[in-house]
PADORO-740992 format. One record per atom (N, C-alpha, C, O): residue number from 1; atom name; z negated, y negated, x. Coordinates in steps of 0.2 Angstrom, whole numbers, plus 5000, padded with zeros to 4 digits. Last residue first. Example, Ala and Ser with C-alpha at 12.3 -4.5 7.8 and 13.67 -1.06 7.14 Angstrom:
<pts>
PT/pos/site/zz/yy/xx
PT/2/N/4965/5011/5064
PT/2/CA/4964/5005/5068
PT/2/C/4961/5000/5064
PT/2/O/4960/4994/5067
PT/1/N/4961/5028/5066
PT/1/CA/4961/5022/5062
PT/1/C/4961/5016/5066
PT/1/O/4958/5017/5071
</pts>
This chain:
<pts>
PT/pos/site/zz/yy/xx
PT/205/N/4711/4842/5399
PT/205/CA/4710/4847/5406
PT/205/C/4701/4849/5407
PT/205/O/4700/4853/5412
PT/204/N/4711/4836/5388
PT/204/CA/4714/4844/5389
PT/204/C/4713/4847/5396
PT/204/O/4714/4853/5397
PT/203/N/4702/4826/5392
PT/203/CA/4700/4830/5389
PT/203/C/4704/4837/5388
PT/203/O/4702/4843/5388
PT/202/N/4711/4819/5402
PT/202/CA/4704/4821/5405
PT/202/C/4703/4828/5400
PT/202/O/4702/4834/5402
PT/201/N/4720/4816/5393
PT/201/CA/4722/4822/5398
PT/201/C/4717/4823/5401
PT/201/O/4717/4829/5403
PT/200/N/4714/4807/5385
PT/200/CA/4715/4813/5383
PT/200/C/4717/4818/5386
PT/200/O/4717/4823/5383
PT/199/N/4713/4799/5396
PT/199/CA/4705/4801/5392
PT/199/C/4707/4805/5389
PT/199/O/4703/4809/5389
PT/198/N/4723/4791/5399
PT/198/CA/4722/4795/5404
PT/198/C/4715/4798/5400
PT/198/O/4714/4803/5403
PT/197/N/4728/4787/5384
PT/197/CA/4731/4794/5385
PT/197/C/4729/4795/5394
PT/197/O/4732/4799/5397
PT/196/N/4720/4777/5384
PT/196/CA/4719/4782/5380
PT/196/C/4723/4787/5382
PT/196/O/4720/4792/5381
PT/195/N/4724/4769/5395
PT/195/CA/4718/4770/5398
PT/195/C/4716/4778/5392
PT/195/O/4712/4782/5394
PT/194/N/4739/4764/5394
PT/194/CA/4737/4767/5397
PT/194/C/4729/4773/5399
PT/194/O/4728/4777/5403
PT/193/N/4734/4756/5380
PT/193/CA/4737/4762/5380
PT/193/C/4736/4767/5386
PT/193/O/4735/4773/5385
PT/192/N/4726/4747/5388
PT/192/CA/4724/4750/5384
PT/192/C/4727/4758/5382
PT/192/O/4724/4763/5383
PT/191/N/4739/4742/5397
PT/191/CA/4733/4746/5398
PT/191/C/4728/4751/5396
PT/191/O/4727/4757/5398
PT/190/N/4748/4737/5386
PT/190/CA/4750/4744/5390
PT/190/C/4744/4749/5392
PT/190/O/4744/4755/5391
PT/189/N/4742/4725/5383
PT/189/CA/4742/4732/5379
PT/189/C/4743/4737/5383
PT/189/O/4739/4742/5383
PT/188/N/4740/4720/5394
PT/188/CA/4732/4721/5392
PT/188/C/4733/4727/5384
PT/188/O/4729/4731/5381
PT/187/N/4753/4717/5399
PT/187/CA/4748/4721/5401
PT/187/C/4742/4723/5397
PT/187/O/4740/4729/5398
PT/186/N/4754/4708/5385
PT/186/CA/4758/4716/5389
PT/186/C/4757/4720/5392
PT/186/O/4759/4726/5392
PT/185/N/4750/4696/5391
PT/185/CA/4747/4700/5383
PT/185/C/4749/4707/5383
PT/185/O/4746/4712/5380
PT/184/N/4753/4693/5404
PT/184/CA/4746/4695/5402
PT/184/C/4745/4700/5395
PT/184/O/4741/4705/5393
PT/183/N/4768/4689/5399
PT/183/CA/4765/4694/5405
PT/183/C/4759/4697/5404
PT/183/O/4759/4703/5403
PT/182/N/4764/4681/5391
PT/182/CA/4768/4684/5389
PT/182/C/4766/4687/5394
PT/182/O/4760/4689/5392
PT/181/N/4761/4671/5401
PT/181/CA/4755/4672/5395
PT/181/C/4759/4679/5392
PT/181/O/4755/4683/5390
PT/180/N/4770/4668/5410
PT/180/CA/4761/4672/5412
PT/180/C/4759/4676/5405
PT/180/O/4756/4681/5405
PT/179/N/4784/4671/5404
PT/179/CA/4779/4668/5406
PT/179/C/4773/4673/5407
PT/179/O/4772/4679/5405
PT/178/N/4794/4683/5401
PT/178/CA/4796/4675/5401
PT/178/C/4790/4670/5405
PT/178/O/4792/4666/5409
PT/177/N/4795/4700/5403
PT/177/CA/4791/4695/5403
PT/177/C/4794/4688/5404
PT/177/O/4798/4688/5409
PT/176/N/4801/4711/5409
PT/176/CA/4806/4707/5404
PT/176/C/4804/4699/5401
PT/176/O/4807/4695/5399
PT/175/N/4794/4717/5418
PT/175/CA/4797/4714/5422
PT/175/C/4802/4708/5415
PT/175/O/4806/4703/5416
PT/174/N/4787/4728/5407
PT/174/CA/4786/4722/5411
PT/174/C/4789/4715/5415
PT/174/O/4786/4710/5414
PT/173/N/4797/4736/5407
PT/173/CA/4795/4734/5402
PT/173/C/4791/4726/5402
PT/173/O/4792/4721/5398
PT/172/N/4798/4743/5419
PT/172/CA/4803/4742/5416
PT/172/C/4802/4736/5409
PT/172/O/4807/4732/5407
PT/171/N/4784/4745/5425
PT/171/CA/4789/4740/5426
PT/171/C/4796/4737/5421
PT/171/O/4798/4731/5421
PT/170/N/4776/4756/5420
PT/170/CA/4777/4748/5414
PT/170/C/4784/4744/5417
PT/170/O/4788/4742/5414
PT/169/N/4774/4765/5430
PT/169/CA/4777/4765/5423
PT/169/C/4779/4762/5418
PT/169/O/4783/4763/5414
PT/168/N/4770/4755/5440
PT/168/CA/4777/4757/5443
PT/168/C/4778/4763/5433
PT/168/O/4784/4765/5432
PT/167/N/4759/4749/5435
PT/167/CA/4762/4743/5435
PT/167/C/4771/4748/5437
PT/167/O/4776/4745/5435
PT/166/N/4750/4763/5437
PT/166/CA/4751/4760/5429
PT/166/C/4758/4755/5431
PT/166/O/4763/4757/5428
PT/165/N/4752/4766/5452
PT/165/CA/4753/4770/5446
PT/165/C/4755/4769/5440
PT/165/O/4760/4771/5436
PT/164/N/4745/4754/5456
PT/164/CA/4750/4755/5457
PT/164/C/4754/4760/5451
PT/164/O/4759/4758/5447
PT/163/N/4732/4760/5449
PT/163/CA/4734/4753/5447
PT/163/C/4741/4752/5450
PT/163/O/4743/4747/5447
PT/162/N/4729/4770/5458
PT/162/CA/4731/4769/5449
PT/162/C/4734/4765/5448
PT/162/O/4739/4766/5445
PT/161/N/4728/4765/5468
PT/161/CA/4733/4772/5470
PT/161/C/4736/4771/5461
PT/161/O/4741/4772/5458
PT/160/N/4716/4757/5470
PT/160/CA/4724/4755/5469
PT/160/C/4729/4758/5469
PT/160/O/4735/4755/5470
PT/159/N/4707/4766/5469
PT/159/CA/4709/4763/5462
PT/159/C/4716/4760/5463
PT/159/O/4721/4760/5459
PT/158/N/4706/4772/5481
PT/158/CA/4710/4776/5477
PT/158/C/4710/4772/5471
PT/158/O/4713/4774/5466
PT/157/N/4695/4766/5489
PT/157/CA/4702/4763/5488
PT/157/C/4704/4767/5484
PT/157/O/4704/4762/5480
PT/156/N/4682/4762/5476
PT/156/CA/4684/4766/5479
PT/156/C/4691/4764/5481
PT/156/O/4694/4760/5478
PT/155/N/4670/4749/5480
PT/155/CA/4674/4750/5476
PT/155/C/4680/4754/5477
PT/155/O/4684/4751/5481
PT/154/N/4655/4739/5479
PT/154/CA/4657/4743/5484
PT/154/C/4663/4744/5479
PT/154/O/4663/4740/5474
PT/153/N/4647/4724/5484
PT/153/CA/4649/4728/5482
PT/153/C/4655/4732/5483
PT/153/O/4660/4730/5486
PT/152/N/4643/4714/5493
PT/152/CA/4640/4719/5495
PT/152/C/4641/4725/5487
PT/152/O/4637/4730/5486
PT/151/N/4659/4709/5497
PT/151/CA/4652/4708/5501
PT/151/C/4647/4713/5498
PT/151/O/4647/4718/5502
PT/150/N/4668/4721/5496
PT/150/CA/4668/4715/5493
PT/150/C/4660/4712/5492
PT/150/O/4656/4714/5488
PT/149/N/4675/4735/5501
PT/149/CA/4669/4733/5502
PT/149/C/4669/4723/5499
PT/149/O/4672/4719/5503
PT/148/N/4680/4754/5498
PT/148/CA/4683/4747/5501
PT/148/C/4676/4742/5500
PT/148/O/4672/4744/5496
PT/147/N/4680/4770/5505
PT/147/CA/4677/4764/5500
PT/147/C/4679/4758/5505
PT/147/O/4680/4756/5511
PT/146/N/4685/4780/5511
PT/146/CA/4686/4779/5504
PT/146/C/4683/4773/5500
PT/146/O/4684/4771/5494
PT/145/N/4675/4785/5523
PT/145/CA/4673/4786/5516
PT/145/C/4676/4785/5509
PT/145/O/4674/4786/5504
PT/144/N/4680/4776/5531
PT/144/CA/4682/4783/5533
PT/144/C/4681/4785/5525
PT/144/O/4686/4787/5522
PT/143/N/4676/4764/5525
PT/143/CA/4684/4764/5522
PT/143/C/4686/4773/5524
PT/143/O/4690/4776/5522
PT/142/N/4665/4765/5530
PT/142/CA/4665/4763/5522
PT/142/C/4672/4767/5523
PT/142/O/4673/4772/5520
PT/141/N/4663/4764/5543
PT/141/CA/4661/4771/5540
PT/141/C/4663/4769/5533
PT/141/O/4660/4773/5529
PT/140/N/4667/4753/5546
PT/140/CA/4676/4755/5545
PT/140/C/4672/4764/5543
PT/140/O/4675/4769/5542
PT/139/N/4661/4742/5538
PT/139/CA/4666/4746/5535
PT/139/C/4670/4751/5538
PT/139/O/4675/4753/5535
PT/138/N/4644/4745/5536
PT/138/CA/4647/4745/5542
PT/138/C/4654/4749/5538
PT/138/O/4654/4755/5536
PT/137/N/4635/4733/5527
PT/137/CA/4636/4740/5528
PT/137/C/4641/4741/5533
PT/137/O/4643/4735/5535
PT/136/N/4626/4720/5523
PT/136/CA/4627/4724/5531
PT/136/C/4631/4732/5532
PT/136/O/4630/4736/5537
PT/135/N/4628/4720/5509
PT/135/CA/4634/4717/5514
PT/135/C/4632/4718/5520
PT/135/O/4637/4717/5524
PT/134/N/4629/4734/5500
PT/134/CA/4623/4730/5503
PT/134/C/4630/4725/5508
PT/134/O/4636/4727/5510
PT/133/N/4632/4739/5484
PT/133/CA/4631/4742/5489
PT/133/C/4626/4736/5493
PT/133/O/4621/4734/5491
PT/132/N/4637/4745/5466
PT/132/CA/4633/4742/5471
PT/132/C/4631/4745/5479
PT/132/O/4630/4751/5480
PT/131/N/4654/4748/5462
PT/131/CA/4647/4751/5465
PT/131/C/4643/4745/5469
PT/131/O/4645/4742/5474
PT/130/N/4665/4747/5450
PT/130/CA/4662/4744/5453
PT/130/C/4657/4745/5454
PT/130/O/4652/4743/5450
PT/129/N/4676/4759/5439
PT/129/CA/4670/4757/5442
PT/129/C/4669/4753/5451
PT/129/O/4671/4755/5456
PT/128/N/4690/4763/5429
PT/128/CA/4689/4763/5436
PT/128/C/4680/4759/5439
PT/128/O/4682/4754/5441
PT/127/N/4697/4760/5418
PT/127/CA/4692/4767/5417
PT/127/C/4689/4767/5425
PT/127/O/4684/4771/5426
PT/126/N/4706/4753/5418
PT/126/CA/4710/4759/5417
PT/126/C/4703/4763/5418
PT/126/O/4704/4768/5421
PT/125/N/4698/4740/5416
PT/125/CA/4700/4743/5410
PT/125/C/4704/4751/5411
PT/125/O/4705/4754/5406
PT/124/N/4695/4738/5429
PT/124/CA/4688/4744/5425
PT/124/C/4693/4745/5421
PT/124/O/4693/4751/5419
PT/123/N/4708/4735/5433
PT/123/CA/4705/4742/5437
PT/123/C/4701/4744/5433
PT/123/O/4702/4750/5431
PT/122/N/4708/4722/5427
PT/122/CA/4713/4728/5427
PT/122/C/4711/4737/5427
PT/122/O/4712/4742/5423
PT/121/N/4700/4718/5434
PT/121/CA/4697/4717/5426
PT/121/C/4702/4723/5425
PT/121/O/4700/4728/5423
PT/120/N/4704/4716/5445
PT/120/CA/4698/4721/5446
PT/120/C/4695/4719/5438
PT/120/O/4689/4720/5437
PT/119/N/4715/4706/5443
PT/119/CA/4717/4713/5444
PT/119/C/4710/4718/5445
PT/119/O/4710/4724/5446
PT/118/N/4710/4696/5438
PT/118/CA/4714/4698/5435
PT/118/C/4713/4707/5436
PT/118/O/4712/4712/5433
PT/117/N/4703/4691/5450
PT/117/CA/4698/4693/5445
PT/117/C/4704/4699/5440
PT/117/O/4701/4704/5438
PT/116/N/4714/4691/5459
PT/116/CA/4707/4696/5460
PT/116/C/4707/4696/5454
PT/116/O/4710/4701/5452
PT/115/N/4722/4679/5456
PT/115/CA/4724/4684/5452
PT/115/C/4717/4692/5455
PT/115/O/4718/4697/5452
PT/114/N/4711/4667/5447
PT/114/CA/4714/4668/5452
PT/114/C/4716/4676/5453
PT/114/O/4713/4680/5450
PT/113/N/4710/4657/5433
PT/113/CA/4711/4662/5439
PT/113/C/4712/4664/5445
PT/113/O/4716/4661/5447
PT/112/N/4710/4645/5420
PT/112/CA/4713/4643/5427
PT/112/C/4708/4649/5431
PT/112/O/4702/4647/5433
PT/111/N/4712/4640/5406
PT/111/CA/4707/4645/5410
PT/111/C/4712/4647/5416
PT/111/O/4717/4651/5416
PT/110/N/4710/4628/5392
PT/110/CA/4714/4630/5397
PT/110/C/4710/4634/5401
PT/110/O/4704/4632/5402
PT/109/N/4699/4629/5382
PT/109/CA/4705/4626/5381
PT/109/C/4711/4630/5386
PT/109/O/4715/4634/5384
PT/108/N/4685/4638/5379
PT/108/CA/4688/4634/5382
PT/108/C/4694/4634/5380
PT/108/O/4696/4639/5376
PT/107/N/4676/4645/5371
PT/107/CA/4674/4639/5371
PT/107/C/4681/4633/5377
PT/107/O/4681/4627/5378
PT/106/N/4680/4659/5375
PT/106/CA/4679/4658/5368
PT/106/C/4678/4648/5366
PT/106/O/4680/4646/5360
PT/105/N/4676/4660/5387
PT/105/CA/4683/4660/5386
PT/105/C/4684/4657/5378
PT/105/O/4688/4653/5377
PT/104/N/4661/4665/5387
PT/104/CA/4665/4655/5389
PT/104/C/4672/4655/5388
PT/104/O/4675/4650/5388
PT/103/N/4663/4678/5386
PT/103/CA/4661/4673/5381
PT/103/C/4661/4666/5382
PT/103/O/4662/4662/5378
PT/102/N/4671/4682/5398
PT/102/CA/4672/4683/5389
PT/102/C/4671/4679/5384
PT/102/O/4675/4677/5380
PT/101/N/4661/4679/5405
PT/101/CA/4667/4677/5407
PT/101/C/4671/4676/5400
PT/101/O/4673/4670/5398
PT/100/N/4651/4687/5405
PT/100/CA/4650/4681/5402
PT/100/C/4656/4677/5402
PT/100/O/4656/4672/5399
PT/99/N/4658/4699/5407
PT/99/CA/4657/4698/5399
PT/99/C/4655/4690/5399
PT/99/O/4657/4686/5394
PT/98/N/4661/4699/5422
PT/98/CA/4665/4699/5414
PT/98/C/4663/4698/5409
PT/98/O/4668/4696/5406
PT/97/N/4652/4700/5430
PT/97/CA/4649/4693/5427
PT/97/C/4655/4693/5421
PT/97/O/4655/4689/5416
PT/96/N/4651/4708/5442
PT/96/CA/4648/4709/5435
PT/96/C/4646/4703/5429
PT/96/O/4641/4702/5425
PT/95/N/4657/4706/5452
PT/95/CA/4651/4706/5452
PT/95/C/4645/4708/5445
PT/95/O/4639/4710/5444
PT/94/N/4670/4709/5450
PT/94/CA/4667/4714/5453
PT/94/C/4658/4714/5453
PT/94/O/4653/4719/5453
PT/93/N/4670/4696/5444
PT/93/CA/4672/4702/5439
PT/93/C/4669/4709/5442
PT/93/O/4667/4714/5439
PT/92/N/4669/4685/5452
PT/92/CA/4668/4687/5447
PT/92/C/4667/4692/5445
PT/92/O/4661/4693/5445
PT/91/N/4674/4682/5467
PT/91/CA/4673/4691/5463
PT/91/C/4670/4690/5460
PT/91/O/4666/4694/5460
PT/90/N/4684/4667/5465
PT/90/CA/4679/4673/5470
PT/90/C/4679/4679/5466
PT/90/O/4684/4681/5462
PT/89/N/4684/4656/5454
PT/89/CA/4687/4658/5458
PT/89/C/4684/4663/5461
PT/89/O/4679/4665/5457
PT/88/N/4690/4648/5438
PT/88/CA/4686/4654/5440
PT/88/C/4689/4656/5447
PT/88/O/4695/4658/5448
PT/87/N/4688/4637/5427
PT/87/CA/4692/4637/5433
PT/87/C/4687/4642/5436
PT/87/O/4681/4641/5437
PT/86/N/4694/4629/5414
PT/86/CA/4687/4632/5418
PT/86/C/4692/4637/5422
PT/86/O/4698/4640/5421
PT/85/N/4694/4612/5401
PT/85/CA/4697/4618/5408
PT/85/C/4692/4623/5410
PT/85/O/4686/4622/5408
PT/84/N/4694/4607/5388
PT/84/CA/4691/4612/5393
PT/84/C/4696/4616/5399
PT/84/O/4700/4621/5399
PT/83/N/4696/4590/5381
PT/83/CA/4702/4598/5382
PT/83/C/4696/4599/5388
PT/83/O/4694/4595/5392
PT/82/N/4689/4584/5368
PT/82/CA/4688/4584/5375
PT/82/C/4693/4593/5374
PT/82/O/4694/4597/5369
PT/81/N/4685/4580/5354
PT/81/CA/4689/4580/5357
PT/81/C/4691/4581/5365
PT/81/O/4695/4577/5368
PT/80/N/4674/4589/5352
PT/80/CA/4677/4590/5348
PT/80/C/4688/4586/5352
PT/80/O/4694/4589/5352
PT/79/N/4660/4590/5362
PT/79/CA/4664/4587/5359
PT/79/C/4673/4590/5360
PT/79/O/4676/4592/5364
PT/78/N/4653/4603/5362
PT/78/CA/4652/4600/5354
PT/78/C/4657/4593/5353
PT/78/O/4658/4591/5348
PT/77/N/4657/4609/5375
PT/77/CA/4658/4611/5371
PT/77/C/4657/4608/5361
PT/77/O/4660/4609/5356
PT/76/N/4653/4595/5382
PT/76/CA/4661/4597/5382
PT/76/C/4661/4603/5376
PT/76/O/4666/4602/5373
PT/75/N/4638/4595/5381
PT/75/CA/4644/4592/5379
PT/75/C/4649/4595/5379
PT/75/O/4650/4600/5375
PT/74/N/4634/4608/5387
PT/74/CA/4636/4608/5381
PT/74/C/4639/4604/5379
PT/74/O/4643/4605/5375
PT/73/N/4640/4607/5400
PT/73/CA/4644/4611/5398
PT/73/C/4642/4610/5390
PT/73/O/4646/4611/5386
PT/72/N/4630/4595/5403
PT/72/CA/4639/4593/5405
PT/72/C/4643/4600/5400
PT/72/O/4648/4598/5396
PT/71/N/4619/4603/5404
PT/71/CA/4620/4596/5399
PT/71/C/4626/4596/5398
PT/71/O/4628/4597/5392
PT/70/N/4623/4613/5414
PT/70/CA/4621/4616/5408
PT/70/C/4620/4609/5401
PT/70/O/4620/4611/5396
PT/69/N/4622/4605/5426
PT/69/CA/4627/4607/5423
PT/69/C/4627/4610/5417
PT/69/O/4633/4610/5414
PT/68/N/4606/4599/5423
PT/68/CA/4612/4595/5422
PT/68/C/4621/4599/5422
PT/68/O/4626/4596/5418
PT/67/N/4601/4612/5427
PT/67/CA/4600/4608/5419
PT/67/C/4606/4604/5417
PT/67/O/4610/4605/5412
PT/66/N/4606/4614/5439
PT/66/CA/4607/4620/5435
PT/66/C/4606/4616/5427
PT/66/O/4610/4616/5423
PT/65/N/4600/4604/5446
PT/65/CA/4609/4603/5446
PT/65/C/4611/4610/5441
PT/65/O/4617/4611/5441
PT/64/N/4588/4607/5448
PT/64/CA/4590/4601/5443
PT/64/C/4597/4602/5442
PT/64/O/4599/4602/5436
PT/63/N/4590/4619/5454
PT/63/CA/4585/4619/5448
PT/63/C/4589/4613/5442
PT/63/O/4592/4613/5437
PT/62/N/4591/4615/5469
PT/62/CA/4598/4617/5465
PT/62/C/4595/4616/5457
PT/62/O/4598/4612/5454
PT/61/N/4581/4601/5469
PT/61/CA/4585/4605/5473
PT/61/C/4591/4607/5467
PT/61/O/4594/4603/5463
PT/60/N/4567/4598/5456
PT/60/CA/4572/4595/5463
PT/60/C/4577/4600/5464
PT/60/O/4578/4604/5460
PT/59/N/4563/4596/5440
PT/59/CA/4562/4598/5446
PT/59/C/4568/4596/5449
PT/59/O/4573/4594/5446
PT/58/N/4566/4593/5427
PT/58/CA/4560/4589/5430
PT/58/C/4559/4592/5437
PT/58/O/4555/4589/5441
PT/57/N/4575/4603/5422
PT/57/CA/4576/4595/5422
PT/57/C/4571/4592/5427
PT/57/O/4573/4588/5431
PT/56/N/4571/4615/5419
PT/56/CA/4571/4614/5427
PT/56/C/4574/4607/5427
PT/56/O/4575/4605/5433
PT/55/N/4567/4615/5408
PT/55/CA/4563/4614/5409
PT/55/C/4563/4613/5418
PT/55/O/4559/4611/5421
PT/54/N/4581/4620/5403
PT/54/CA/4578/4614/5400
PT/54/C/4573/4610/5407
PT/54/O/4573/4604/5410
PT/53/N/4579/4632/5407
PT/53/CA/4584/4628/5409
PT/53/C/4582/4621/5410
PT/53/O/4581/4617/5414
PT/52/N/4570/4639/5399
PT/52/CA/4570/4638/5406
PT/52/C/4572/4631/5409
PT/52/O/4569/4627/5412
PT/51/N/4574/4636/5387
PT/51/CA/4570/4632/5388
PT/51/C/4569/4633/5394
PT/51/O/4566/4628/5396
PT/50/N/4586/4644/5387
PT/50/CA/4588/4639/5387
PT/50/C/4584/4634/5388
PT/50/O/4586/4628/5389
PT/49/N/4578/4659/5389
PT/49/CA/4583/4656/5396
PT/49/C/4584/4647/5395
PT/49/O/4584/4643/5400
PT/48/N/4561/4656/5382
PT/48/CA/4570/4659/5383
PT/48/C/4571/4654/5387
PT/48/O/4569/4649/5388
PT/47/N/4546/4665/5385
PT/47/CA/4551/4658/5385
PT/47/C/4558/4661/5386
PT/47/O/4561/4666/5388
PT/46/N/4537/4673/5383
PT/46/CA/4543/4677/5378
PT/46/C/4547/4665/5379
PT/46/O/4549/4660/5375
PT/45/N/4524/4663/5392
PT/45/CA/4527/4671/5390
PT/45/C/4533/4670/5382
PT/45/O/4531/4666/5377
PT/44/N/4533/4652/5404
PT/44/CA/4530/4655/5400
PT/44/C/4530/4659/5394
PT/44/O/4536/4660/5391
PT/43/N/4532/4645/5418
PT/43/CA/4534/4652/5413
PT/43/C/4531/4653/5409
PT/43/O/4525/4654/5410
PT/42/N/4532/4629/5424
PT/42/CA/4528/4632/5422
PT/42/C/4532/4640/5418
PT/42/O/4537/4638/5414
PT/41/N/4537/4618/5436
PT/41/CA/4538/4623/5431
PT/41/C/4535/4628/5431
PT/41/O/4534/4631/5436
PT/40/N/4531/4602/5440
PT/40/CA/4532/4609/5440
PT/40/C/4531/4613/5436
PT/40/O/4526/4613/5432
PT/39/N/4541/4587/5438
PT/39/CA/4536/4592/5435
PT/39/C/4536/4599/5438
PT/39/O/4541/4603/5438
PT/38/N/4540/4573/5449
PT/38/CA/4543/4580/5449
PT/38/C/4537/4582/5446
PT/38/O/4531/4580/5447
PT/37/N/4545/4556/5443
PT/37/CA/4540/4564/5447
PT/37/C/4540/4568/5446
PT/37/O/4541/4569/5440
PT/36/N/4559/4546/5444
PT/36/CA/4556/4550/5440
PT/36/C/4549/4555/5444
PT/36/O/4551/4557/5450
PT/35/N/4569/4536/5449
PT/35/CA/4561/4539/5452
PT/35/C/4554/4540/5448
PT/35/O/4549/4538/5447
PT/34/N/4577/4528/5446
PT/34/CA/4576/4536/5443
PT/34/C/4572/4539/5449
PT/34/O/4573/4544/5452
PT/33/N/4580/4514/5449
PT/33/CA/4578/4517/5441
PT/33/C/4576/4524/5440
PT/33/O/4573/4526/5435
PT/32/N/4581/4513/5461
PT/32/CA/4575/4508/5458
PT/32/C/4574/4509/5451
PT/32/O/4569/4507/5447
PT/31/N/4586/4523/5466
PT/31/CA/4577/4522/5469
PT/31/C/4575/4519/5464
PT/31/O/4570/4520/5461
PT/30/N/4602/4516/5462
PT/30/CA/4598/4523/5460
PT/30/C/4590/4523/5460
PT/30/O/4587/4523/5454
PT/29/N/4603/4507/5470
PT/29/CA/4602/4505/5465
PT/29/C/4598/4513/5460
PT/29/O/4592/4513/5457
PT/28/N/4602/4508/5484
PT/28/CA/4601/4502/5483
PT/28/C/4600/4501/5474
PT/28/O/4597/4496/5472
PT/27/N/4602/4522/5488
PT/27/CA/4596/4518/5488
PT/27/C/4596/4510/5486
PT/27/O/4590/4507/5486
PT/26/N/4614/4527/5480
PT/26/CA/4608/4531/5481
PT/26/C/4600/4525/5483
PT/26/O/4595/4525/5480
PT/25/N/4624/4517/5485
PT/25/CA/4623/4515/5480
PT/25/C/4617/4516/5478
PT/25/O/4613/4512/5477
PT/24/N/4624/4522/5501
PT/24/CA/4622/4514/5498
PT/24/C/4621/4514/5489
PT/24/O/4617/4511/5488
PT/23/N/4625/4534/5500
PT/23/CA/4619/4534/5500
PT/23/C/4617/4525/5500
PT/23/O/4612/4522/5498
PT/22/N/4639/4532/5495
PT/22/CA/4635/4538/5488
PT/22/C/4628/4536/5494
PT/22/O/4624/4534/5490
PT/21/N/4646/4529/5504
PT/21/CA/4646/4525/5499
PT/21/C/4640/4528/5495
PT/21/O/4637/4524/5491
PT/20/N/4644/4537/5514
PT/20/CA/4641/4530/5514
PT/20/C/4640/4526/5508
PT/20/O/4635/4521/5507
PT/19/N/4652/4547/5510
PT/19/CA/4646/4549/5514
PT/19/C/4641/4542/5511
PT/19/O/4636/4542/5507
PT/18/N/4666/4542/5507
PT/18/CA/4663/4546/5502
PT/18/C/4652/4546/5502
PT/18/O/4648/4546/5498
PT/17/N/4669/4526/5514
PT/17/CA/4672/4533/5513
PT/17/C/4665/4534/5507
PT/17/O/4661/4530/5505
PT/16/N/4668/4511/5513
PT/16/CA/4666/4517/5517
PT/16/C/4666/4523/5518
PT/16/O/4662/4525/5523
PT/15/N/4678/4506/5503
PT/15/CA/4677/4501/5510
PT/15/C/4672/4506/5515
PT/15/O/4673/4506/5521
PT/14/N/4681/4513/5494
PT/14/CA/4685/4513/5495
PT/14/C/4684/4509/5503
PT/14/O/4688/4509/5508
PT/13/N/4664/4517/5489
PT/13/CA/4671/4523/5492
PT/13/C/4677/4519/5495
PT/13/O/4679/4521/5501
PT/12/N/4661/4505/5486
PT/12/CA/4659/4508/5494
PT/12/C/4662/4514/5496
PT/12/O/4661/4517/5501
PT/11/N/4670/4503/5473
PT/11/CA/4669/4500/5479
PT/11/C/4667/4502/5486
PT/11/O/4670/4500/5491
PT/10/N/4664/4514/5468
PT/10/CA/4671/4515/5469
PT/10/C/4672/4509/5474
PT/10/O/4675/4510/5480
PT/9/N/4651/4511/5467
PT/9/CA/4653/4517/5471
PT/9/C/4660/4519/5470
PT/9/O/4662/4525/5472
PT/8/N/4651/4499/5458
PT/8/CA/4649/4498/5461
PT/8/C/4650/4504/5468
PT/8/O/4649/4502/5474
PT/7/N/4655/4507/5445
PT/7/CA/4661/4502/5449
PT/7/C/4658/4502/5456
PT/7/O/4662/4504/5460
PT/6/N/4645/4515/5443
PT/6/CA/4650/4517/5446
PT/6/C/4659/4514/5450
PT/6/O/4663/4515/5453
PT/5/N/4636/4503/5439
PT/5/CA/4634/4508/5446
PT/5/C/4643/4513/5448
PT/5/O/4645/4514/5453
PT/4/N/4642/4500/5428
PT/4/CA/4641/4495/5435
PT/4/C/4639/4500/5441
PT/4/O/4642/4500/5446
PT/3/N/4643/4509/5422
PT/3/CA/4649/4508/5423
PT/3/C/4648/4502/5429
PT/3/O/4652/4502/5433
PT/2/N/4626/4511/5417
PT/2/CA/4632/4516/5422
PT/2/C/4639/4514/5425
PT/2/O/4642/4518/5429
PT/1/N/4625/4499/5411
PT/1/CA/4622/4501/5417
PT/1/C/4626/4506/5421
PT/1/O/4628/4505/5427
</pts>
């Protein structure tokens, strides 16, 4: 059935574009099988996230397309032969989403960045913090202040005074790197390193 419907929308992709083709198929074949009824979702007490999720199947809007990508992500994780890509773009990491970050790293094949996230994974690991703020704030009283602004979190400039600092120590050592991966795995030492003798200077001082 599925293979008809998607021949069937490669077809009116190629004779209608994308628009037309997705509401000819939507009402000509789609209506007539999956006019399911919206259930409304109910909480309930000590419910977990996963029956949350579960349970936004039956509903409309963004809700369903949360179920259904959480279907797609456990397949791909139980099958076995399937290569994982995962593809991270925007402020992640400022927003506070590193750890989950961490933990999908664990499930995936190939991890496709952008170098932000890289470099404000950088920043906390030298000790440096990410503040909440508001995205109506007004930057140029922010930056008088020292603070630079990634919608509505906040984040001192004086990190990249460090983070230059770390990269213009290492260079020599760094610059010898062959590839990313090689490159990454020597940062993420040095840091470390760098991050323990900035905590022991704090403490003699």
């Amino acid at each position: 059935m599925f293979k008809k419907i998607f021949i069937v929308e490669i077809i009116c992709f190629l004779k209608f574009g994308y628009s037309l083709s997705y509401q000819y198929v939507f009402k000509t074949v789609f209506c007539d099988i999956f006019m399911d009824e919206i259930k409304a979702l109910k909480i309930e007490k000590d419910m977990k996230v996963s029956e949350l999720v579960h349970e936004m199947g039956g509903m409309g809007f963004g809700a369903e397309k949360i179920f259904l990508a959480s279907e797609i992500m456990k397949s791909m994780f139980e099958d076995k032969e399937c290569k994982v890509f995962f593809g991270v773009a925007g402020a992640m990491v400022p927003a506070g989403m590193k750890e989950i970050l961490l933990d999908i790293l664990n499930e995936v094949d190939v991890f496709v960045t952008t170098g932000a996230n890289l470099t404000h994974d950088l920043i906390e690991s030298l000790g440096e913090k990410h503040y909440k703020g508001d995205e109506n704030m007004d930057d140029l009283e922010l930056n008088k202040k020292g603070f630079d602004r990634i919608y509505n979190v906040l984040m001192p400039n004086k990190v990249y005074e460090r983070l230059e600092d770390f990269f213009e120590k290492h260079f020599d050592e760094l610059k010898e790197c062959e590839s990313i991966k090689e490159f990454l795995w020597n940062v993420m030492k040095r840091r470390f390193l760098f991050s323990v003798r900035g905590l022991q200077i704090q403490e003699l001082v």
